[in-house]
Backbone as CSV, one residue per row, in Angstrom:
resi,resn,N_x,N_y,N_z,CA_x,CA_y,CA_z,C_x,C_y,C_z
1,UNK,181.990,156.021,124.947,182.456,156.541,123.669,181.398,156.350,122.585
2,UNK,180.890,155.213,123.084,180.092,154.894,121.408,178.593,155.930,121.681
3,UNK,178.048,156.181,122.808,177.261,157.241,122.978,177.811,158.609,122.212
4,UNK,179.091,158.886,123.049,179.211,160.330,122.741,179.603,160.472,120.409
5,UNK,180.301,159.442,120.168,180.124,159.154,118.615,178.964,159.727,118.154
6,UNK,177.663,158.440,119.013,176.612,158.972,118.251,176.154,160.274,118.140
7,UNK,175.818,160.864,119.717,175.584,162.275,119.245,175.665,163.229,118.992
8,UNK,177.158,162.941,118.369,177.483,164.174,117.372,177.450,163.065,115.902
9,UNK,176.437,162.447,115.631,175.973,161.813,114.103,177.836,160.975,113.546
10,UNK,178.735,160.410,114.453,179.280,160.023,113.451,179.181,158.503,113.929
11,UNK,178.435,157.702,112.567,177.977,156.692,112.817,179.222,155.981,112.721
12,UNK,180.240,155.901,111.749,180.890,154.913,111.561,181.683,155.023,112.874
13,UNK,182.311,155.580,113.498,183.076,155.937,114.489,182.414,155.097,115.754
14,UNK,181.212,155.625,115.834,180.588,154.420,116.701,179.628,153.305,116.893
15,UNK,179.975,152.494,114.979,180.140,151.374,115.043,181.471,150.900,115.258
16,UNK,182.622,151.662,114.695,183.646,150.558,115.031,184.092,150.274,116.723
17,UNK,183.919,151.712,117.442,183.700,151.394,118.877,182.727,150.127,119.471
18,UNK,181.602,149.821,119.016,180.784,148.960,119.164,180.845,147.593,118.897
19,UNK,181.534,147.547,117.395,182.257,146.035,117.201,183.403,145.590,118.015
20,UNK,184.341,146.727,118.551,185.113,145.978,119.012,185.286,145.773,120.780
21,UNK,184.037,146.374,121.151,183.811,146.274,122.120,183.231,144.772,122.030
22,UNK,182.485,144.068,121.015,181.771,142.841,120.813,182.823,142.169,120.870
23,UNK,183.892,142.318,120.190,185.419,141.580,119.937,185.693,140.990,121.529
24,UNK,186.009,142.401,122.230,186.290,142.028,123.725,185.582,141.595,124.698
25,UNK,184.047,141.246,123.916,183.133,140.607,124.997,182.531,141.451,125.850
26,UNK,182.455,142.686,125.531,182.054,143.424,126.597,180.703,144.133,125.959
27,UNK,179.894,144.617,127.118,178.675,144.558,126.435,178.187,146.362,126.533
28,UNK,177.991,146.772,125.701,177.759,148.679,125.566,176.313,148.672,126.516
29,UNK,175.817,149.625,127.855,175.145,150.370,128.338,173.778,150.186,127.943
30,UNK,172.539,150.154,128.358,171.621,150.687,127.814,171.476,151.453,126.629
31,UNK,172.200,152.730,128.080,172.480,154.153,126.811,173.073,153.885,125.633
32,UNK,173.828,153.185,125.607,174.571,153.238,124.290,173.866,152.673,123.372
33,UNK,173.126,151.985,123.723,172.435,151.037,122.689,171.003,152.530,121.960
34,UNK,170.697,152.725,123.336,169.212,154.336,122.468,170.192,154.962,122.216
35,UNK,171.851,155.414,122.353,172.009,156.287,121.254,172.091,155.733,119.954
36,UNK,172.583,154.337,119.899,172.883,153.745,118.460,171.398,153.859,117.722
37,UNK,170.183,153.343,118.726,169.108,153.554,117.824,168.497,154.660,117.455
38,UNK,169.521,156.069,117.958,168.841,157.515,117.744,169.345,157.444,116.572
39,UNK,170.746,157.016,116.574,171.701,157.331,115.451,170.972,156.617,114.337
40,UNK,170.575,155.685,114.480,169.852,154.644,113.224,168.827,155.576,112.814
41,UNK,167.879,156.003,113.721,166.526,156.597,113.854,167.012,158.487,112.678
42,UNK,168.183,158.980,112.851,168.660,159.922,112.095,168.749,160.017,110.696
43,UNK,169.641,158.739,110.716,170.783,158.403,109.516,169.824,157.737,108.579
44,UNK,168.481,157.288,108.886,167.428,156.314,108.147,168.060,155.016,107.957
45,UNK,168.252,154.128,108.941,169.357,153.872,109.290,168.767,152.519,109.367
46,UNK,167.990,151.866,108.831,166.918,150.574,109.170,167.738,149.342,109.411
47,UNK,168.586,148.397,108.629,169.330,147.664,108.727,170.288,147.531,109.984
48,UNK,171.185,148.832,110.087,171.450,148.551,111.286,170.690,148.495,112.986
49,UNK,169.678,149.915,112.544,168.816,149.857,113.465,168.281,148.015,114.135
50,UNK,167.624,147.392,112.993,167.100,146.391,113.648,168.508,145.033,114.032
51,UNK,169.770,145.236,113.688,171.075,144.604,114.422,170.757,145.002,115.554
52,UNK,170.800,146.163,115.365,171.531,146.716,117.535,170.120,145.885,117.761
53,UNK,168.838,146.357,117.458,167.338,145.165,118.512,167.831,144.281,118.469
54,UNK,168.176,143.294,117.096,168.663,141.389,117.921,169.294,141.550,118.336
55,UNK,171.192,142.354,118.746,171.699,142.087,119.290,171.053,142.574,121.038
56,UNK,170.354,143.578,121.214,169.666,143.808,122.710,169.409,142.899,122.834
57,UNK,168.182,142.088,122.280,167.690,140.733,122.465,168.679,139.584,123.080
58,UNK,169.442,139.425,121.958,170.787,138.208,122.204,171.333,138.080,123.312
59,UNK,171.772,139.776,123.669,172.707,139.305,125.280,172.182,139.814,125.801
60,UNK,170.406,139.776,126.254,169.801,140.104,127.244,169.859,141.836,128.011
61,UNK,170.223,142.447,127.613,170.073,143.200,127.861,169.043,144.026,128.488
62,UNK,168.360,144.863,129.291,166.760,144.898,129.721,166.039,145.278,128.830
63,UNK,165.421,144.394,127.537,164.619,144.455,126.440,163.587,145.449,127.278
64,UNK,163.070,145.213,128.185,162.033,146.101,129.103,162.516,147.838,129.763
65,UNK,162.764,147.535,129.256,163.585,149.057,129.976,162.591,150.049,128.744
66,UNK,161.786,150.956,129.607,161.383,151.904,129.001,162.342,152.718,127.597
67,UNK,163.140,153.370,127.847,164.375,154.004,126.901,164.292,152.991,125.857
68,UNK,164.681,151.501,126.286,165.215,150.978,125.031,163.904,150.886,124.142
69,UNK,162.760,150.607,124.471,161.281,150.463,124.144,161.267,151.604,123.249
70,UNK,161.182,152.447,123.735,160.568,154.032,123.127,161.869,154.276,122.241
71,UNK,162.952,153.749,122.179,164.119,153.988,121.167,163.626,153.613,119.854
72,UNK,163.368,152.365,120.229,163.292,151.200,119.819,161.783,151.822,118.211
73,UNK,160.928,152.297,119.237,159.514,152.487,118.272,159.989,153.921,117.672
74,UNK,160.496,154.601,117.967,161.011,155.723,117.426,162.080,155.429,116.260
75,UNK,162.976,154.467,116.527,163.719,154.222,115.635,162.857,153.569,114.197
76,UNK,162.161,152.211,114.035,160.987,151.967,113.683,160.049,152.703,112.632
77,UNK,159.818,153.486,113.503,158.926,154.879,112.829,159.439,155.727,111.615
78,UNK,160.395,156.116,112.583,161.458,157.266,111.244,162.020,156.327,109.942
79,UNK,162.362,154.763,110.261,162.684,154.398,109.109,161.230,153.929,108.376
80,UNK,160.253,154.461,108.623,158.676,153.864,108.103,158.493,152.695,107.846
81,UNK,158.866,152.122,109.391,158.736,150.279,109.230,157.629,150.368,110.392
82,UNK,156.144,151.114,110.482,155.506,151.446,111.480,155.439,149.835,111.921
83,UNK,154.928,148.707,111.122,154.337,147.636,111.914,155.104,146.895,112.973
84,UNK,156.454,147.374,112.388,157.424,146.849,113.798,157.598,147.690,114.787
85,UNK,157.270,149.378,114.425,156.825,150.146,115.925,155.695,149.324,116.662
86,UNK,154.541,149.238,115.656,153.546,148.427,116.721,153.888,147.405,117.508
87,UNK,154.451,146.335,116.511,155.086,145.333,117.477,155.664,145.503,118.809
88,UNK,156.636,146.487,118.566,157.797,146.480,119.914,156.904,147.042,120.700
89,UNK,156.338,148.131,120.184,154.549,148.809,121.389,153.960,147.785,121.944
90,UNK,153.340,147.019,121.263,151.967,145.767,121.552,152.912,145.116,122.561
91,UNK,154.187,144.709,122.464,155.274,143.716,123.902,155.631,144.070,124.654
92,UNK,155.968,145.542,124.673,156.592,146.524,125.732,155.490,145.839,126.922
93,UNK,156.087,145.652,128.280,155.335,145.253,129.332,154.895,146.171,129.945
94,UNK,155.428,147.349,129.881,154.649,148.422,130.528,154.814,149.538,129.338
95,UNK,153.103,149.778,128.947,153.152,151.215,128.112,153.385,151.984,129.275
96,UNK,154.254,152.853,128.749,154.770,154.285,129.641,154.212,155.373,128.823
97,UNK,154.341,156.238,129.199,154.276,157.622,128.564,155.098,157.612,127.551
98,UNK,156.463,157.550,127.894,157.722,157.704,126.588,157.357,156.217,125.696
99,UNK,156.748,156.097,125.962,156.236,154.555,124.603,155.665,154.840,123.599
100,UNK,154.200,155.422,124.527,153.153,156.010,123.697,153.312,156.821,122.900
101,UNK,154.447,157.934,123.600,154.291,159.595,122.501,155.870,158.519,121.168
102,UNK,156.245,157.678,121.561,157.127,157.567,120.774,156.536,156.274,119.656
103,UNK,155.247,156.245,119.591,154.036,155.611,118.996,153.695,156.372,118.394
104,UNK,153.043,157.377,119.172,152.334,158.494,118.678,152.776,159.617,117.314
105,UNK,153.984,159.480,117.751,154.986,160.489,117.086,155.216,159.936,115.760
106,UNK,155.563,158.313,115.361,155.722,157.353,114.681,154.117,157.425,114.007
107,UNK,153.385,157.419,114.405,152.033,157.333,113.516,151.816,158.239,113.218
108,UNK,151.786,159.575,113.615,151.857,160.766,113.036,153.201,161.282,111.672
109,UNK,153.827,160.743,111.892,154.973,160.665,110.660,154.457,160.136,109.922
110,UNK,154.119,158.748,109.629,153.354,158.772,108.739,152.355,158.371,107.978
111,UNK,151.267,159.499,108.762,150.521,159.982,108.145,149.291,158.856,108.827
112,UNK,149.354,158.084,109.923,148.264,157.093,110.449,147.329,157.893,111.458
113,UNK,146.997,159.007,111.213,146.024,159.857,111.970,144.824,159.762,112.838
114,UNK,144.164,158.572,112.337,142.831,157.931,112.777,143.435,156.994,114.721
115,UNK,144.988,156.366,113.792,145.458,155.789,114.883,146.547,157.011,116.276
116,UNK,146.580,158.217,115.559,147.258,158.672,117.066,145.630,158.808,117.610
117,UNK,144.580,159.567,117.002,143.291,159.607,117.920,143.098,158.163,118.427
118,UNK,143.098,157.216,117.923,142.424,156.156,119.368,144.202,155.646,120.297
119,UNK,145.011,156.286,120.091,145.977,155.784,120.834,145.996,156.774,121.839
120,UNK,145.738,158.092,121.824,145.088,159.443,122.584,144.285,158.626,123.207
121,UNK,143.112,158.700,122.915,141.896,158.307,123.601,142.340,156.987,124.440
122,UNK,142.971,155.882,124.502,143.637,155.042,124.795,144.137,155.313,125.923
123,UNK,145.203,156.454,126.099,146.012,156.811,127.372,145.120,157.350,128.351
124,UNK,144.016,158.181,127.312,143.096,158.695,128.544,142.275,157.378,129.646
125,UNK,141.727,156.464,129.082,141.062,155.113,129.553,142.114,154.856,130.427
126,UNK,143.426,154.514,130.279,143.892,153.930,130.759,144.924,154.757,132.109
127,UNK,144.427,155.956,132.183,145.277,156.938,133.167,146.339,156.876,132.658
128,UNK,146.795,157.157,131.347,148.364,157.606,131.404,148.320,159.661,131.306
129,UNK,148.879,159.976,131.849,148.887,161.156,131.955,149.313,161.639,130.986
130,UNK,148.825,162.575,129.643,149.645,162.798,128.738,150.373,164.041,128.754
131,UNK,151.226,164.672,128.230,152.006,165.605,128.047,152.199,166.571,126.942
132,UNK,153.435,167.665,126.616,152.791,167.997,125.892,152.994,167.404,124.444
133,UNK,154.213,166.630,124.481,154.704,165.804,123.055,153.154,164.972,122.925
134,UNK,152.173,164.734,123.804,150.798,163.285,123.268,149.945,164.611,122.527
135,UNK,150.016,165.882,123.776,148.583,166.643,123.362,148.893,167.222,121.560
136,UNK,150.658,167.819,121.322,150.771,168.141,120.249,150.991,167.175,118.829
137,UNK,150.976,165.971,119.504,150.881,164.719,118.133,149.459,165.238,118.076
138,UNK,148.231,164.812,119.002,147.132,165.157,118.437,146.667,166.585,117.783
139,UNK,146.784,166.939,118.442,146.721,168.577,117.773,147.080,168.062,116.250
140,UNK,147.868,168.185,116.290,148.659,167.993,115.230,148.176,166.995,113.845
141,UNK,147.918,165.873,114.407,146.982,165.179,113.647,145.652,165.252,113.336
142,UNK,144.416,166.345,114.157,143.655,167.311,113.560,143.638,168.199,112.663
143,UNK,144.876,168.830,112.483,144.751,169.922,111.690,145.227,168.983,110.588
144,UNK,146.065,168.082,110.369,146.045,167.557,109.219,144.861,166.741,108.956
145,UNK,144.027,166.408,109.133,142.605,166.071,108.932,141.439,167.164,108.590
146,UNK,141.798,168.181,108.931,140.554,169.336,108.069,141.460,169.662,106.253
């Protein structure tokens, strides 16, 4: 429930699903947790956004789990708290693809251009295969540089 709340944007609806699921001890999905942080990531949503991270943290949840990672820096980003995208980037144990472009995407919002080029150049060193969300952050961050 508290997924499907979120994505149709009604936040309050699935926070109160979410608290009282906390009430009963029971613990919301992965998923539920990247939709709450899409929903945060929408709504500009910073405060709660970084609850749902301590609470992932708190009851263990797989802090490592790609999704929650790339939620996580995406959420981050859109509320223009980039240094805590970096953070959750720099710990993530495995950069993935969905890390990077959700780095990438986050530094290109706003406006850190110098950094999607060496985070580009970065995936290339390091064999991550990019796609087309890495090739069009860069693109993208060229033309705003001429």
């Amino acid at each position: 429930m508290v997924s499907v709340y979120a994505a149709n944007d009604l936040l309050h609806e699935a926070v109160r699903v979410f608290e009282e699921m906390r009430l009963w001890d029971k613990h919301p999905s992965a998923m539920s947790f990247v939709a709450l942080l899409n929903l945060s990531s929408r709504g500009k949503e910073l405060l709660f956004g970084k609850q749902i991270h301590n609470f992932v943290i708190k009851v263990g949840i797989d802090y490592g789990s790609v999704l929650i990672q790339s939620a996580l820096i995406d959420m981050y980003g859109k509320n223009d708290d980039i240094q805590s995208s970096i953070d959750v980037f720099q710990c993530s144990h495995e950069r993935s693809l969905e890390c990077c472009n959700s780095m990438m995407t986050s530094l290109l919002h706003l406006g850190f251009l110098q950094d999607v080029f060496e985070l580009f150049s970065w995936m290339v060193c390091e064999n991550i295969v990019f796609d087309e969300v890495s090739l069009s952050s860069t693109i993208k961050a060229f033309s705003l540089c001429s």
